[in-house]
C-alpha positions in Angstrom: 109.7 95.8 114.9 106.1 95.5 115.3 103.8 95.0 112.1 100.2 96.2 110.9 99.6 95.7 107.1 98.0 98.5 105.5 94.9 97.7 103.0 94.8 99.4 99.9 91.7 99.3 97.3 92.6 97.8 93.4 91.3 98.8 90.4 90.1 98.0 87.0 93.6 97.6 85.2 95.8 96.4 82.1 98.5 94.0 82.5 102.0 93.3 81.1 101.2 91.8 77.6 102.9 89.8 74.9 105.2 86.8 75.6 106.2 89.3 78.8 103.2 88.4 80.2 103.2 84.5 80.0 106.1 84.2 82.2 105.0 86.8 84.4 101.9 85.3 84.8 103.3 81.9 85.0 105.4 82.9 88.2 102.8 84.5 89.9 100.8 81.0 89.7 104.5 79.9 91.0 104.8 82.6 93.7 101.3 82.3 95.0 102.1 78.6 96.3 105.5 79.9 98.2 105.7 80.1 101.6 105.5 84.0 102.3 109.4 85.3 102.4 110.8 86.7 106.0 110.2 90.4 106.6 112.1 93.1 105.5 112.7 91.7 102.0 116.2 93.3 101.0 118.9 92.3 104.1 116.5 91.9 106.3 117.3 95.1 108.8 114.6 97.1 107.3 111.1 96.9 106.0 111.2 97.0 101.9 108.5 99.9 100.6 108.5 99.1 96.7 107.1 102.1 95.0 106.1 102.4 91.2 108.2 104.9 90.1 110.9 106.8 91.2 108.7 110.0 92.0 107.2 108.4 94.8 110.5 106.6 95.7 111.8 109.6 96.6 109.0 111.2 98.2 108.8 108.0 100.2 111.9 107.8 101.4 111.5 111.7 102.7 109.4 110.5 105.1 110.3 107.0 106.1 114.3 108.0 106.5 116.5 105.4 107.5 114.1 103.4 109.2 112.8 102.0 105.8 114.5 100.6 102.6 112.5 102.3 100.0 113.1 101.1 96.4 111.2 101.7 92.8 110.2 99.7 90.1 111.1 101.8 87.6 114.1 103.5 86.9 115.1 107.3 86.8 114.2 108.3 83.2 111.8 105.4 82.4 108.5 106.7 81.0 105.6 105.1 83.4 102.3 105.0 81.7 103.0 102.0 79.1 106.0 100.4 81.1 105.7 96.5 81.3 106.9 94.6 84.6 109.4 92.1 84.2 109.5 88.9 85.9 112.0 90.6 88.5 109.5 93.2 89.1 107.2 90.4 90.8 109.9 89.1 92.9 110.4 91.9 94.2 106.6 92.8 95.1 106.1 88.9 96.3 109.3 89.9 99.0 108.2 93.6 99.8 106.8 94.6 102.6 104.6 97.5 101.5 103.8 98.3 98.0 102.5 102.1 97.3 101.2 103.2 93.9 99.9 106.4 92.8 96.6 105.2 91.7 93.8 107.3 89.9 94.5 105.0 87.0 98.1 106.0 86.5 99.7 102.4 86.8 97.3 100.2 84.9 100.3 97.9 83.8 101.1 97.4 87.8 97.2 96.8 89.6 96.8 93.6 87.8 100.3 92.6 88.1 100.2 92.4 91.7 96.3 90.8 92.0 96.4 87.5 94.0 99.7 88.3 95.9 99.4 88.9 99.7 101.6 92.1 99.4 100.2 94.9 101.7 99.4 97.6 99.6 98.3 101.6 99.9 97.6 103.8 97.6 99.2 107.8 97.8 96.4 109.8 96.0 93.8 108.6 98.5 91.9 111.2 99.5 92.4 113.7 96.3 89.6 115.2 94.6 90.5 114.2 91.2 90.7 116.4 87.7 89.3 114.4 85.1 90.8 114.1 81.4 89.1 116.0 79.3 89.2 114.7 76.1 91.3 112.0 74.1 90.8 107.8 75.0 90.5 108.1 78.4 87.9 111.0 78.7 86.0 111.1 81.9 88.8 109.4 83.8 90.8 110.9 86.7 94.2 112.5 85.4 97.0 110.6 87.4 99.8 113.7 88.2 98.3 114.9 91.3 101.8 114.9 92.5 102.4 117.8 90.3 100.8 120.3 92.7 102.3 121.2 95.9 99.1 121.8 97.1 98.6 117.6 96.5 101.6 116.3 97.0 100.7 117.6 100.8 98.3 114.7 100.6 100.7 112.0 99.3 103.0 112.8 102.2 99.9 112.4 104.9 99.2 108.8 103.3 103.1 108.1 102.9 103.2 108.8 106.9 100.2 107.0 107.9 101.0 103.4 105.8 104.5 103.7 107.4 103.1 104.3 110.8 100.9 101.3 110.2 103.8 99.4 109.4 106.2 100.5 112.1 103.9 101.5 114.7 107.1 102.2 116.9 108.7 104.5 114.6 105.2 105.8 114.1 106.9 109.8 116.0 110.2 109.5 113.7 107.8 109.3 110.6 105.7 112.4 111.8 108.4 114.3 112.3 109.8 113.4 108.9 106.2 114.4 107.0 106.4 117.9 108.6 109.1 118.9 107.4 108.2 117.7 103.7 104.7 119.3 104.3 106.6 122.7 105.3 108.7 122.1 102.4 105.6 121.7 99.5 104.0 124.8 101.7 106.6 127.0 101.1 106.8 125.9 97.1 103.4 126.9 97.2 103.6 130.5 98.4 106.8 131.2 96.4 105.1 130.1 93.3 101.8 132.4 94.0 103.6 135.1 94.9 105.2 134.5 91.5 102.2 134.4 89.7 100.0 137.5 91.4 102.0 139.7 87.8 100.6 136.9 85.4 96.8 136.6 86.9 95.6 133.2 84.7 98.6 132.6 83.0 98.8 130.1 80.4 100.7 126.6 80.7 101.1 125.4 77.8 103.0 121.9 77.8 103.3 118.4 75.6 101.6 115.8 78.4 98.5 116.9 80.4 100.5 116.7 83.2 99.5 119.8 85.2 96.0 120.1 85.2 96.1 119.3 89.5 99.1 122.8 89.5 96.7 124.6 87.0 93.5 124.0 89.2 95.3 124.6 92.4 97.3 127.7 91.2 95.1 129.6 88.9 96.9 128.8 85.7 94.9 128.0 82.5 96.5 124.8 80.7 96.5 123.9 77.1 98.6 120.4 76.2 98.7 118.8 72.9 98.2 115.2 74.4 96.4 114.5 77.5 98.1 111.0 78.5 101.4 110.3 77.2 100.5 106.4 75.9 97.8 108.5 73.6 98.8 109.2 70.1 101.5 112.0 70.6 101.9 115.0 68.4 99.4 114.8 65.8 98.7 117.0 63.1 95.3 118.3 64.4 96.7 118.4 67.9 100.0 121.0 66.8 97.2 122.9 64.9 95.3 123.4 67.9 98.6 124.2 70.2 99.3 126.7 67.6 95.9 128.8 67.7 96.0 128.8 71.4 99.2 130.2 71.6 98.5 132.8 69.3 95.2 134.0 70.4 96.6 134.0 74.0 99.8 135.7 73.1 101.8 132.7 75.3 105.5 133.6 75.4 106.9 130.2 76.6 105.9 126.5 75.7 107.0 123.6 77.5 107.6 120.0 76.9 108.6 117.0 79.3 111.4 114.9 79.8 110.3 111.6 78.6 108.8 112.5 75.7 109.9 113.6 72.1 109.9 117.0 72.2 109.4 117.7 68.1 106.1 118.8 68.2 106.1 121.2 70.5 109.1 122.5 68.7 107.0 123.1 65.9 104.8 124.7 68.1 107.2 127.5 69.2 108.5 127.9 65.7 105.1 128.7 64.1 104.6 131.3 67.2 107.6 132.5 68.0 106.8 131.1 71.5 110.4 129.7 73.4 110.5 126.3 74.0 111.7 126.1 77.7 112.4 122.6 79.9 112.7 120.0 79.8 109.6 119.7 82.4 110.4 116.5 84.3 107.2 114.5 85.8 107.0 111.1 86.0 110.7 110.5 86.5 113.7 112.2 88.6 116.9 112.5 86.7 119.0 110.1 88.4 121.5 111.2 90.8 124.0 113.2 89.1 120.9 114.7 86.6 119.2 118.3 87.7 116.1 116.8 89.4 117.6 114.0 91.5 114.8 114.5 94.2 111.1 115.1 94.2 111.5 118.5 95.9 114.1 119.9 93.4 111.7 118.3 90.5 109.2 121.1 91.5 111.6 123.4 91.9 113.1 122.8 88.5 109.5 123.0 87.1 108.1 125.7 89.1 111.3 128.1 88.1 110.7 127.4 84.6 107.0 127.9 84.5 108.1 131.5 86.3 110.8 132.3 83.9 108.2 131.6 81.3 106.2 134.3 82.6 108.6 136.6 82.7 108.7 137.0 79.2 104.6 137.5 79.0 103.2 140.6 76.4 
């Protein structure tokens, strides 16, 4: 199977800290020496694609099929912004053979883990205009959940098929084929959502994590959050008081609140409001296989039907 490693840009980022990242860092001065392991990583049969997190995983593996072993490196459920590699985890990068991350600052933990391995690397959001965070520590930077949108993900999938192309060049027609149909797939979430939301003109979504400001652009929704990132403070007092007058004034029948978060505040939120708390929203992780969002189309799915039945109840 013929071979073209892709090149990927890196960015300013944090690593794994504490006594986590002594070892880590020690093997990586360990690795680097190594002789560089045969292709395919895994059994061998297959070129490894390590992923970040299980969104992409799946998204991924849409396109690359059975021609790639596509894997994540964190698991269903895990929450992604503060997560800290493991030793494993850079084993597993040193033996994959293409590493894709989300980027616009999402995995800070993960572009500094992987600096000064020879690990092909691409990054998904290339190409996105990006929606930066309006307030909070990390005002003025890009918000990461472009995947959110179906409008976006569209772009995900284009980079997903051209870094496996790159890398199979002879499976290069089996990948295309693969990224149509996911592309016809996000198109027609797209115009079953909008045709949902020509009722509600600017509806409101009003959730715990900023997570849908790339949906809200791309759809017409207005979005209020009470944090913007999850690793900021979470549920403050000034930020449930805000939540509060914004549901009010806006009359907001439904509030919404993510999977890997604590939902308490925005349960506070709905009581002071009479708002219903509807989800849980599920964005930076599927559910696992036996869970309600086991794959990256039904997470939308699950989301966008919510965000509908919210609606439904609008003044």
């Amino acid at each position: 199977m013929a071979k073209n490693w892709v090149a990927g840009r890196r960015g300013p980022g944090r690593g794994p800290r504490g006594g986590a990242a002594v070892v880590v860092l020690a093997l990586l001065a360990a690795l680097a020496g190594c002789a560089a392991p045969a292709a395919g990583g895994g059994d061998g049969s297959r070129p490894v694609v390590l992923t970040t997190f299980s969104v992409l995983a799946d998204l991924v593996g849409r396109v690359g099929g059975d021609r790639v072993e596509v894997v994540s490196i964190t698991k269903p459920g895990a929450e992604i912004h503060g997560y800290e590699p493991t030793p494993s985890d850079l084993v597993r990068i040193h033996e994959a053979d293409l590493v894709l991350d989300n980027g616009l600052g999402l995995e800070r933990w993960f572009e500094r883990f992987v600096r000064g391995l020879d690990v092909p690397h691409a990054v998904l959001s290339e190409g996105i205009e990006p929606v930066d965070i309006a307030l909070g520590a990390y005002e003025g930077r890009p918000n990461p959940h472009a995947w959110m949108s179906p409008v976006q993900a569209r772009t995900y999938v284009d980079n997903a098929e051209r870094a496996l192309a790159e890398l199979s060049p002879d499976d290069a027609a089996y990948f295309a084929a693969r990224a149509d149909r996911v592309r016809g797939e996000l198109r027609g979430l797209e115009e079953r959502v909008r045709e949902g939301l020509r009722a509600n003109p600017g509806a409101a979504l009003v959730s715990c994590e900023g997570a849908f400001s790339y949906l809200a652009r791309d759809l017409g929704l207005r979005e209020h959050f009470l944090w913007p990132v999850n690793s900021d403070a979470e549920g403050t007092p000034r930020q449930i008081r805000e939540q509060i007058a914004f549901v009010k004034e806006h009359r907001v029948p439904a509030v919404y609140c993510e999977s890997t978060v604590s939902a308490d505040a925005q349960e506070r939120v709905a009581a002071e409001t009479g708002a219903r708390l509807l989800g849980p929203l599920y964005v930076d992780s599927l559910s696992g296989p036996d869970g309600p969002v086991p794959d990256f189309i039904t997470l939308l799915n699950h989301d966008l039907d919510l965000i509908l039945e919210g609606l439904d109840h609008a003044p």
